[in-house]
C-alpha positions as CSV (number, residue, x, y, z in Angstrom):
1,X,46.3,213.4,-158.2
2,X,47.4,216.5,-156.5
3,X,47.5,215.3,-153.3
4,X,49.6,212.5,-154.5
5,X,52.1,214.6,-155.8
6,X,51.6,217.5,-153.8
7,X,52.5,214.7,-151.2
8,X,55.8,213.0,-152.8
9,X,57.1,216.4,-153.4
10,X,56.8,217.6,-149.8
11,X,58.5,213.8,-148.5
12,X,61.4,214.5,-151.3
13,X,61.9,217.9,-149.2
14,X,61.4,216.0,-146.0
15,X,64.0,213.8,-146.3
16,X,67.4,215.1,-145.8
17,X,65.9,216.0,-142.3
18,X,65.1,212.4,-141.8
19,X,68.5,211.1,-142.5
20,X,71.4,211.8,-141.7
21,X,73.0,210.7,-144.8
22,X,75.8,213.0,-146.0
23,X,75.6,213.9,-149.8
24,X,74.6,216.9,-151.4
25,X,72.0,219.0,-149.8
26,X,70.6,222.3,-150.9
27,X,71.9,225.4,-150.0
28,X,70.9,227.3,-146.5
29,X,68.7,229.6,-146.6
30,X,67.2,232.2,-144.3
31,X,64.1,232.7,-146.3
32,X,60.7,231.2,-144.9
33,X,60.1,227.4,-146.4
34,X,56.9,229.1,-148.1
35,X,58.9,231.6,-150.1
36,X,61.6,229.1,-151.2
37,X,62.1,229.2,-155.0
38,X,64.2,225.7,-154.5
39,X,62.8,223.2,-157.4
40,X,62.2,220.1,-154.6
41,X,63.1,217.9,-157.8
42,X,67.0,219.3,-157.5
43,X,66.8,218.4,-154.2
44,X,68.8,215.0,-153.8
45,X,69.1,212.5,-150.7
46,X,71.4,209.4,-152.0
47,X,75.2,211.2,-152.0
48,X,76.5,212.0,-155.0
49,X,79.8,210.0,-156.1
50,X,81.9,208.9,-159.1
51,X,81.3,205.5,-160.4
52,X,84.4,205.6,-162.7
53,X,81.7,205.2,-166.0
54,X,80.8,201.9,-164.8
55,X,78.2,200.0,-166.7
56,X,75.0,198.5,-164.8
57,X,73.0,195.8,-166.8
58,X,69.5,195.1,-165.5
59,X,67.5,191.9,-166.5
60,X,63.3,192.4,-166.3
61,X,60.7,190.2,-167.2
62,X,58.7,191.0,-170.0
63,X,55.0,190.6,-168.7
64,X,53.5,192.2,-171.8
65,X,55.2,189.4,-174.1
66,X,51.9,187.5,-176.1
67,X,48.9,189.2,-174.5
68,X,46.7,191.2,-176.1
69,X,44.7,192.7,-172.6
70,X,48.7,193.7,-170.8
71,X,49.4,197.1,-173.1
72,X,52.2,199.2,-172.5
73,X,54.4,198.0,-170.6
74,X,58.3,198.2,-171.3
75,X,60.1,197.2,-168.2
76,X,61.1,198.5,-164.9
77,X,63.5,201.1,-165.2
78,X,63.7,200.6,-168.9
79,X,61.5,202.7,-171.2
80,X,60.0,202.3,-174.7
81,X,61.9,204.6,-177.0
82,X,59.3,204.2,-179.8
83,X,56.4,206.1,-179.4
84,X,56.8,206.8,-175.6
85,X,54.1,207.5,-173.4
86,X,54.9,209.8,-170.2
87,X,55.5,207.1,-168.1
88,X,58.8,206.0,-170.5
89,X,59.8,209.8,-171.2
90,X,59.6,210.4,-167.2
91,X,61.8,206.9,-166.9
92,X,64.6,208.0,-169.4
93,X,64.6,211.0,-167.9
94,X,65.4,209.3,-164.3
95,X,68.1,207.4,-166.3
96,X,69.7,210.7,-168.2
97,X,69.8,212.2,-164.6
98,X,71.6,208.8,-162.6
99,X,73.8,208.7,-165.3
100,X,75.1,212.0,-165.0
101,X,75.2,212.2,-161.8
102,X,77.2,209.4,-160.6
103,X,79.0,209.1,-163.9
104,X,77.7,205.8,-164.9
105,X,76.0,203.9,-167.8
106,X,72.8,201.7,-167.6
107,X,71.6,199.2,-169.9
108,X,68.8,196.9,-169.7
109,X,67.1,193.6,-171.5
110,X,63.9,192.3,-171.3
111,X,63.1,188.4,-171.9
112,X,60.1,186.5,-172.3
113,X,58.7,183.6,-174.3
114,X,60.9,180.0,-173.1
115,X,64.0,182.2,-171.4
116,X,63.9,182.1,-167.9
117,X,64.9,184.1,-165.3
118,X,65.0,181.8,-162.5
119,X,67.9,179.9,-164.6
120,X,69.8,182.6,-165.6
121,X,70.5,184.2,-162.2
122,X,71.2,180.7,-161.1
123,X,73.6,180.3,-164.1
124,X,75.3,183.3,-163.6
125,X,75.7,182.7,-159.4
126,X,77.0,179.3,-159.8
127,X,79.5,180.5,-162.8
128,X,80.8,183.9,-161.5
129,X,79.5,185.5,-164.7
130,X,78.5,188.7,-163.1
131,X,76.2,189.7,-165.9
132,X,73.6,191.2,-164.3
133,X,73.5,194.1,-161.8
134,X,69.5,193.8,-160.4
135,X,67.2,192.4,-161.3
136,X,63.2,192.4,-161.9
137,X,61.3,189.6,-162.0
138,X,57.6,188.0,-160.8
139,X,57.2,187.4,-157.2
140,X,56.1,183.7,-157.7
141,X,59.4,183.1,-159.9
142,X,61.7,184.7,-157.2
143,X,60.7,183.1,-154.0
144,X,62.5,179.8,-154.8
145,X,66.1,181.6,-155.8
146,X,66.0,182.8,-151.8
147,X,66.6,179.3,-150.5
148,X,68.6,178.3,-152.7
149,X,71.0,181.2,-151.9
150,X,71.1,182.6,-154.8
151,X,70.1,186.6,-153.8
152,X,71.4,189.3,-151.5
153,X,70.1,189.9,-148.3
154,X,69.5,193.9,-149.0
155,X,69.7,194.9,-145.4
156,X,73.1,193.8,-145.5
157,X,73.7,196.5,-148.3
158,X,74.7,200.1,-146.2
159,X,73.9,202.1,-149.8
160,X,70.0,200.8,-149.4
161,X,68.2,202.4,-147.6
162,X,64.9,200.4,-146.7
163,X,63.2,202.6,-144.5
164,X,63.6,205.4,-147.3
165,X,60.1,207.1,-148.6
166,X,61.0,205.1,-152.2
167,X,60.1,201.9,-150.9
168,X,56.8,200.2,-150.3
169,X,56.8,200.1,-146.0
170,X,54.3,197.1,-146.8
171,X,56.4,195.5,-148.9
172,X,59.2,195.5,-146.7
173,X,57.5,194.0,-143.9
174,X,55.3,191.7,-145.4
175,X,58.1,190.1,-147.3
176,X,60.6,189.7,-145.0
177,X,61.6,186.5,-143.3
178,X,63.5,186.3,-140.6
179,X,64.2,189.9,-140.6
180,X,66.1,189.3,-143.7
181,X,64.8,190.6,-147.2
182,X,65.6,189.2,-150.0
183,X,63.1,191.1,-153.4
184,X,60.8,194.4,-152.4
185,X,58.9,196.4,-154.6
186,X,58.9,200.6,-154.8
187,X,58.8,204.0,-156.8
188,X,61.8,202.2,-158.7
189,X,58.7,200.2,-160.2
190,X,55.7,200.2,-161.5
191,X,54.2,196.8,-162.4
192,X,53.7,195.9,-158.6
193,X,50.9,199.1,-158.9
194,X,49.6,197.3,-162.3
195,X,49.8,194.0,-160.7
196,X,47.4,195.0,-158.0
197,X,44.2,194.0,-157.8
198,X,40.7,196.0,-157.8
199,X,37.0,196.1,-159.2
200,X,36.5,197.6,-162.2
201,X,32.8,199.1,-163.3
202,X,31.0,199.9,-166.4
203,X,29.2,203.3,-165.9
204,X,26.9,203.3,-169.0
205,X,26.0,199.8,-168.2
206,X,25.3,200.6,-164.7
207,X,23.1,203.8,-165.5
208,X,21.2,202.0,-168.5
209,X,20.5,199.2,-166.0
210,X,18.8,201.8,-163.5
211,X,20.9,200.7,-160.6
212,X,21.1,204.1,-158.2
213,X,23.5,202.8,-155.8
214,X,26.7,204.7,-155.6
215,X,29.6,203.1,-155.4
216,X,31.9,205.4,-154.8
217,X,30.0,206.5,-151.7
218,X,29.8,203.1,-150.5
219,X,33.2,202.2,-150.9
220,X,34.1,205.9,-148.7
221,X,31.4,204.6,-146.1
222,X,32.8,200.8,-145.3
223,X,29.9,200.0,-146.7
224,X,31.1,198.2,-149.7
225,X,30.9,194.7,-148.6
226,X,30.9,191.0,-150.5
227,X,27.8,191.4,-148.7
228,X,26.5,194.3,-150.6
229,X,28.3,193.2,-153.8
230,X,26.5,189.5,-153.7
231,X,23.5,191.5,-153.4
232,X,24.2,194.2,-156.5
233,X,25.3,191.5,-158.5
234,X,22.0,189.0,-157.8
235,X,19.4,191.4,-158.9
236,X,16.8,190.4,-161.5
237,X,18.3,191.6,-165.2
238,X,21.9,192.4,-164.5
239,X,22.7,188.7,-165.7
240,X,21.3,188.3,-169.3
241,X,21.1,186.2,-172.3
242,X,21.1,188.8,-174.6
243,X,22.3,187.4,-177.9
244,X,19.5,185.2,-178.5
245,X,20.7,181.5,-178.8
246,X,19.0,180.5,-175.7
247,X,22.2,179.6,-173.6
248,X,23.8,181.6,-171.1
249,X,27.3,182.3,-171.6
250,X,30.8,184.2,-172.4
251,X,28.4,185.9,-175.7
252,X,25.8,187.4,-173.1
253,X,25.6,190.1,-170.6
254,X,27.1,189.3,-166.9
255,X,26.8,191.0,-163.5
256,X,30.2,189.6,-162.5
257,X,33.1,188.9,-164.3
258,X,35.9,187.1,-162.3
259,X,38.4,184.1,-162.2
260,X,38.9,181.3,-159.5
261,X,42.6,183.1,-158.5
262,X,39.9,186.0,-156.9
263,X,38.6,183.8,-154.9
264,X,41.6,184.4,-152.8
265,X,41.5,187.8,-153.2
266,X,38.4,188.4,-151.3
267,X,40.1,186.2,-148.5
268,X,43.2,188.7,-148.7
269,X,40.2,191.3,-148.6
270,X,39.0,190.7,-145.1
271,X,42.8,190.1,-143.6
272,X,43.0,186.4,-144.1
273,X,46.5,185.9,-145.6
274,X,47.5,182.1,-146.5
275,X,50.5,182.7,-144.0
276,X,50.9,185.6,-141.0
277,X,54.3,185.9,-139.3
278,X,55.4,185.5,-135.8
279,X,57.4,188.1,-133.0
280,X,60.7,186.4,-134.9
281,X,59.1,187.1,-138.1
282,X,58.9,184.1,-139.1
283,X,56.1,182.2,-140.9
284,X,52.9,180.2,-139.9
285,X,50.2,178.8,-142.3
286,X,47.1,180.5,-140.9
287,X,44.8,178.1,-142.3
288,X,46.6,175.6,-139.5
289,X,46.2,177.8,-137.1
290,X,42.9,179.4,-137.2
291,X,40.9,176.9,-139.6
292,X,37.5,177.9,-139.5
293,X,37.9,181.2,-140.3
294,X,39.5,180.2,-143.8
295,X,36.8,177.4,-144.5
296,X,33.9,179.6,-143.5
297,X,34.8,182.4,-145.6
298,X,36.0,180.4,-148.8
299,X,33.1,178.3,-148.7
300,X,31.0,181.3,-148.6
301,X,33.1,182.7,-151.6
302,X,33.1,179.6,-153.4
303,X,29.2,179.1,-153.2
304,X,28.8,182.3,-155.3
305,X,31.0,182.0,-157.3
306,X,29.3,178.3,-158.4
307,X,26.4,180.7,-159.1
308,X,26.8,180.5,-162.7
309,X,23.7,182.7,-163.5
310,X,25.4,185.7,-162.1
311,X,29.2,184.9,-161.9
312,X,31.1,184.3,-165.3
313,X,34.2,182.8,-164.1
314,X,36.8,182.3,-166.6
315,X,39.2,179.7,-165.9
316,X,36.2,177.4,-164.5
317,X,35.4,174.2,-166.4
318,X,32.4,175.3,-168.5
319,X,34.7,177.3,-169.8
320,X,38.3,175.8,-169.9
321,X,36.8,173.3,-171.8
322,X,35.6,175.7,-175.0
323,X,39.5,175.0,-176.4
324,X,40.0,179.2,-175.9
325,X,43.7,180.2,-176.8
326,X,43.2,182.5,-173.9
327,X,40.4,182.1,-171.7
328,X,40.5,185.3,-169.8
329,X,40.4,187.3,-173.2
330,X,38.1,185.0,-174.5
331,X,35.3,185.6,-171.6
332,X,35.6,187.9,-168.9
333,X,38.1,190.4,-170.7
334,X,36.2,190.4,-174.1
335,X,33.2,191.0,-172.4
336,X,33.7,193.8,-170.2
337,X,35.4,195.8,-173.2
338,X,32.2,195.1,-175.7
339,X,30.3,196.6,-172.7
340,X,28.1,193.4,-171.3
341,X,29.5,193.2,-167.7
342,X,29.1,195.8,-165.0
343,X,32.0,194.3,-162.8
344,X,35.4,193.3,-163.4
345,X,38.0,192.2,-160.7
346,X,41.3,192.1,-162.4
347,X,44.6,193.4,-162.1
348,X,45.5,197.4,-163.2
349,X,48.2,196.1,-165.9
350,X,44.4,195.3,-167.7
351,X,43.4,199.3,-168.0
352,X,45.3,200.0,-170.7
353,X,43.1,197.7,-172.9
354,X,40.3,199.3,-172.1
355,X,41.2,202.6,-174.0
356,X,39.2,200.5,-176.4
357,X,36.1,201.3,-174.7
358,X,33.0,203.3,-175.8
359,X,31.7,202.6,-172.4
360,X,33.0,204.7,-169.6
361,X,34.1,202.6,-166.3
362,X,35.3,203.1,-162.7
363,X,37.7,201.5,-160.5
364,X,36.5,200.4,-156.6
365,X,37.9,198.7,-154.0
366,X,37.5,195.1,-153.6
367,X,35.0,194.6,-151.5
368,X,35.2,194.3,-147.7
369,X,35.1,190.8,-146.4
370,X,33.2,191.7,-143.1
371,X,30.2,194.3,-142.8
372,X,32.4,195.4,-139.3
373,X,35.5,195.9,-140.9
374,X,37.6,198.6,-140.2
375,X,40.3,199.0,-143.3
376,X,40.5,197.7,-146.6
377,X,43.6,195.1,-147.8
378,X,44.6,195.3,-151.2
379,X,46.5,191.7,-152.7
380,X,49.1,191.7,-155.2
381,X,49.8,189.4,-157.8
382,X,52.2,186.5,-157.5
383,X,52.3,186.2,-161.5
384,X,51.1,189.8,-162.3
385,X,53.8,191.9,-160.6
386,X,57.5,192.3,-160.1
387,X,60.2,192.7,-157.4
388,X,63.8,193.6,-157.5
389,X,66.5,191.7,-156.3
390,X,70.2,191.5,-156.3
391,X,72.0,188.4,-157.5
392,X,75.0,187.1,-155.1
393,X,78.2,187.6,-156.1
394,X,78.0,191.3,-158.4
395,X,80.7,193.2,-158.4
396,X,81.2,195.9,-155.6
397,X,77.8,195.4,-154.1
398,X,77.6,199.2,-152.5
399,X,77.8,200.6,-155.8
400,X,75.1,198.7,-157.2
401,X,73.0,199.4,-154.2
402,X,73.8,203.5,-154.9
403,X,72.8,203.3,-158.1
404,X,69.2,201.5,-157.1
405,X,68.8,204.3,-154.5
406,X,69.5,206.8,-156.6
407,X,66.7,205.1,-159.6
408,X,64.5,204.8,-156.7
409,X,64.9,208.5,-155.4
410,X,64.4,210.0,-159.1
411,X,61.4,207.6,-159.7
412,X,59.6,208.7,-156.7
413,X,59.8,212.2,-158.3
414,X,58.7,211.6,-161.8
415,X,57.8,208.1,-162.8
416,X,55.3,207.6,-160.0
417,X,53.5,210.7,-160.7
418,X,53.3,210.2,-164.2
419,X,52.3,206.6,-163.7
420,X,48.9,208.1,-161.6
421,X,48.4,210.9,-164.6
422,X,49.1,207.7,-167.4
423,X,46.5,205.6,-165.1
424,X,43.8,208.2,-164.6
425,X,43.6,209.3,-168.2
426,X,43.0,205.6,-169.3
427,X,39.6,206.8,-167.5
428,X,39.7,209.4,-169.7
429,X,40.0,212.2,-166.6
430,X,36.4,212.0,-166.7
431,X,36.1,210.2,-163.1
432,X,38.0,211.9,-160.5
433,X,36.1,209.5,-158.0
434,X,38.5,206.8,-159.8
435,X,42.0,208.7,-158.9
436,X,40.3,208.7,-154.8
437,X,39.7,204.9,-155.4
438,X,43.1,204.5,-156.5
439,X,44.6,206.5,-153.3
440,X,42.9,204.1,-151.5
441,X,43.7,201.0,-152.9
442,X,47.3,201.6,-153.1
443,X,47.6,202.8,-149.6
444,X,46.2,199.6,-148.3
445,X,48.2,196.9,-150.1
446,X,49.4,193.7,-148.1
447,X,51.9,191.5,-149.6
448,X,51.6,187.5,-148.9
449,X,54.5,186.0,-147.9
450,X,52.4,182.6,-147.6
451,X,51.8,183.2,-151.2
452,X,54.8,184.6,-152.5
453,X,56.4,181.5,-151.5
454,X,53.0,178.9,-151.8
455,X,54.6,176.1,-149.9
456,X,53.2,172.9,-151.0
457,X,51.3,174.5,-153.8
458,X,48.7,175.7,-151.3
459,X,47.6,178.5,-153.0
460,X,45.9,176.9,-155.4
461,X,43.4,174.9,-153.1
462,X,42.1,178.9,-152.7
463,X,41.4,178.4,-156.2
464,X,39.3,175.1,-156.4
465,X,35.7,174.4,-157.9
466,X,35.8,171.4,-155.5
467,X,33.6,172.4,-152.5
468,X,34.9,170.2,-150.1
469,X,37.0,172.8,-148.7
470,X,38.0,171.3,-145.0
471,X,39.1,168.0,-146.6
472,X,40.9,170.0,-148.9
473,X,43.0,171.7,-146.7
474,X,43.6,169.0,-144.3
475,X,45.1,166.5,-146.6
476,X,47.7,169.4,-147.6
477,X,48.6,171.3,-144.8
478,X,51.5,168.7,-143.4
479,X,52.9,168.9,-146.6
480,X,52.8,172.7,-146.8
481,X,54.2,173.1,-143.2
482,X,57.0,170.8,-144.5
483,X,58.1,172.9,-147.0
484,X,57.7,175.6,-145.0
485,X,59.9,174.8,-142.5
486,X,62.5,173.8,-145.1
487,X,62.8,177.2,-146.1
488,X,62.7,178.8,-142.9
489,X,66.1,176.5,-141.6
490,X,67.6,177.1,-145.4
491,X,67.5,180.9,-144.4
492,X,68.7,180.4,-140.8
493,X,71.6,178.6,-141.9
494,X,72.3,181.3,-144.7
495,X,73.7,183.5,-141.1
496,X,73.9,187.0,-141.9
């Protein structure tokens, strides 16, 4: 955790060397950089100007909306002014200083439940209703408002910066097409961090089951592989039937807790994407170009997780058909709070739940694909995590992109630490191991533009029961190259 901010405060000092921006800058001095008293939090890099009290309405999704495992969470940008936790209080904060500063007013609305996002942004480009400033929605609900020319090309806005420090370098170049970007994800948000994926542990189930491995070192060595983890979760006693009815299920004790969407997780794991990008930056489907190395690795995947002695996978059929409001709280979530599975793999949005928790538990890495991999690759949620995007047509477009510079700039300096502090002490503070993990994880995130945009619906043949796996994939791919190619000429033809 001190690295981390020890980090982001030395970039936010960085950066007025970097570039050559005009604005404010803090006063000269002759004084060694060591004995400077200068706060680096006064220190500001988007130019100060006078927005004339303008009003900047921001429309998020509202992931939390009906679940009872997503805690917490009160928006992007927006904070919960009812019993705030540091995370909101550093966010209002951010907001009490933009406003100021650029003498402006932002307001905010969440929606859930049967509103949609999707429509509204369409409804408001097609109308010229201008109601909404930026917006921050899913990835997998975004993707389909870019050929339809509904959103801003933000390169083609000179007030955003995107090589700035505030926004995720991954993001930015995994998710642009064409060298045009149309939704990224940064300090200005935080539900891309809880939308991304790890493994989470039980320690007291671990140490009561006598297993001595350590995790932690394994994961530092490259040494936590699916190899290693097939192995772990395999042994004789992890997987239990421990209530006493005679049948093995959601009530009993589980090495692996997991749903099919993982599956493609541990692809993303060892580098295989469900599209890579050419010189152009442009898209191919990398299952049609390099086949085998998709089937081989699925199939493996797919073989344990049909090892239903060891693997409790939730949205599988022997348990989709148990009529559970919610099968993912019903089965792998309930049972990793009550303490009867060592491993999780699951999302970060889900750590807040586990507050609940008289078990103590770790986070990891996912595992390495290959034994002789060199780097970890971290996925991130299609459903489970948001981008921000600019509708076409808002009023004055440079002042809308100062204003999300300037969010971005003041999140980087307090809502991404207190997001880390708010994330390590749902481990209690107990496992500093945990806060390296999440250092880790976060640094190596990959965004999926094959996924983001799942042409043809392929990514959910990563997601099958259905073994068949080559079959699969070959009856689809035409399709998926179609659509694929439709979006790529709808984008061309947008010009700059």
């Amino acid at each position: 955790m001190k690295k981390i901010v020890a980090f982001i405060l030395l970039t936010v000092l960085l950066v007025p060397a970097l570039f050559a921006c005009g604005g404010d800058k803090p006063a000269e001095s002759s004084a060694p950089a060591e004995e400077t008293s200068v706060d680096p939090k006064t220190v500001f890099v988007v130019p100060k100007s006078d927005l004339g009290e303008r009003e900047f309405n921001i429309l998020c999704w509202d992931f939390g909306y009906g679940s009872k495992s997503i805690l917490g969470y009160s928006g992007e940008v927006l904070y919960n002014e009812e019993n705030p936790d540091s995370v909101d209080l550093a966010k209002k904060n951010v907001i009490e200083i933009v406003e100021e500063r650029f003498n402006c007013k932002i307001n905010g609305e969440m929606v859930a439940g049967d509103k949609s996002i999707p429509t509204t942004i369409r409804n408001q480009v097609d109308g010229g209703l201008n109601e909404y400033d930026f917006v921050f929605d899913a990835i997998y609900a975004t993707t389909p408002l870019v050929a339809d020319g509904k959103l801003v090309d933000l390169y083609t806005v000179d007030t955003i910066d995107l090589s700035a420090p505030w926004w995720d370098q991954n993001a930015v170049k995994d998710l642009s097409l064409g060298h045009k970007l149309y939704f990224v994800a940064g300090d200005i948000n935080t539900y891309d961090n809880q939308g991304t994926w790890c493994v989470l542990f039980n320690k007291t189930l671990k140490q009561s089951l006598n297993i001595e491995d350590d995790f932690y070192q394994l994961a530092r060595d490259k040494k936590w592989t699916l190899d290693k983890f097939m192995e772990i979760c395999s042994r004789p006693g992890i997987t239990a039937e421990t209530n006493g009815d005679g049948v093995l299920d959601e009530k009993d004790q589980w090495a692996f807790g997991t749903e099919s969407y993982n599956m493609y997780v541990h692809l993303v794991a060892g580098g295989i994407k469900i599209a890579g990008k050419d010189a152009d930056d442009l898209p191919y489907l990398t299952v049609a170009k390099d086949p085998e190395a998709t089937y081989t690795q699925l199939a493996k995947i797919l073989d344990f997780y049909n090892k239903h002695d060891i693997v409790m996978v939730a949205n599988f059929s022997n348990y989709t058909n148990k009529g559970f409001p919610n099968v993912w709280e019903a089965t792998v979530h309930k049972s990793f709070i009550e303490g009867r599975e060592l491993f999780y793999m699951c999302g970060l949005i889900n750590a807040a739940s586990f507050r609940v928790m008289e078990d103590e538990f770790g986070i990891l890495p996912v595992p390495l694909l290959y034994d002789s991999q060199d780097e970890y690759h971290h996925t991130v949620s299609m459903h489970n995590s948001t981008v921000m995007y600019i509708p076409q047509g808002v009023e004055n477009i440079e002042q809308v992109g100062t204003v999300i510079s300037a969010l971005s700039e003041e999140s980087r300096k307090y809502v991404t630490p207190a997001y880390y502090d708010v994330q390590l002490k749902y481990r209690d503070t107990r496992d500093n191991e945990s806060g390296e993990m999440l250092d880790l994880i976060f640094s190596t995130r990959t965004f999926d533009v094959g996924a983001a945009y799942n042409w043809g619906s392929i990514l959910g043949q990563y997601m099958m029961e259905d073994s068949n796996v080559a079959s699969r994939f070959e009856a689809m791919i035409g399709s998926a190259q179609s659509k694929l190619e439709e979006t790529v000429q709808a984008i061309e033809e947008m010009g700059v």
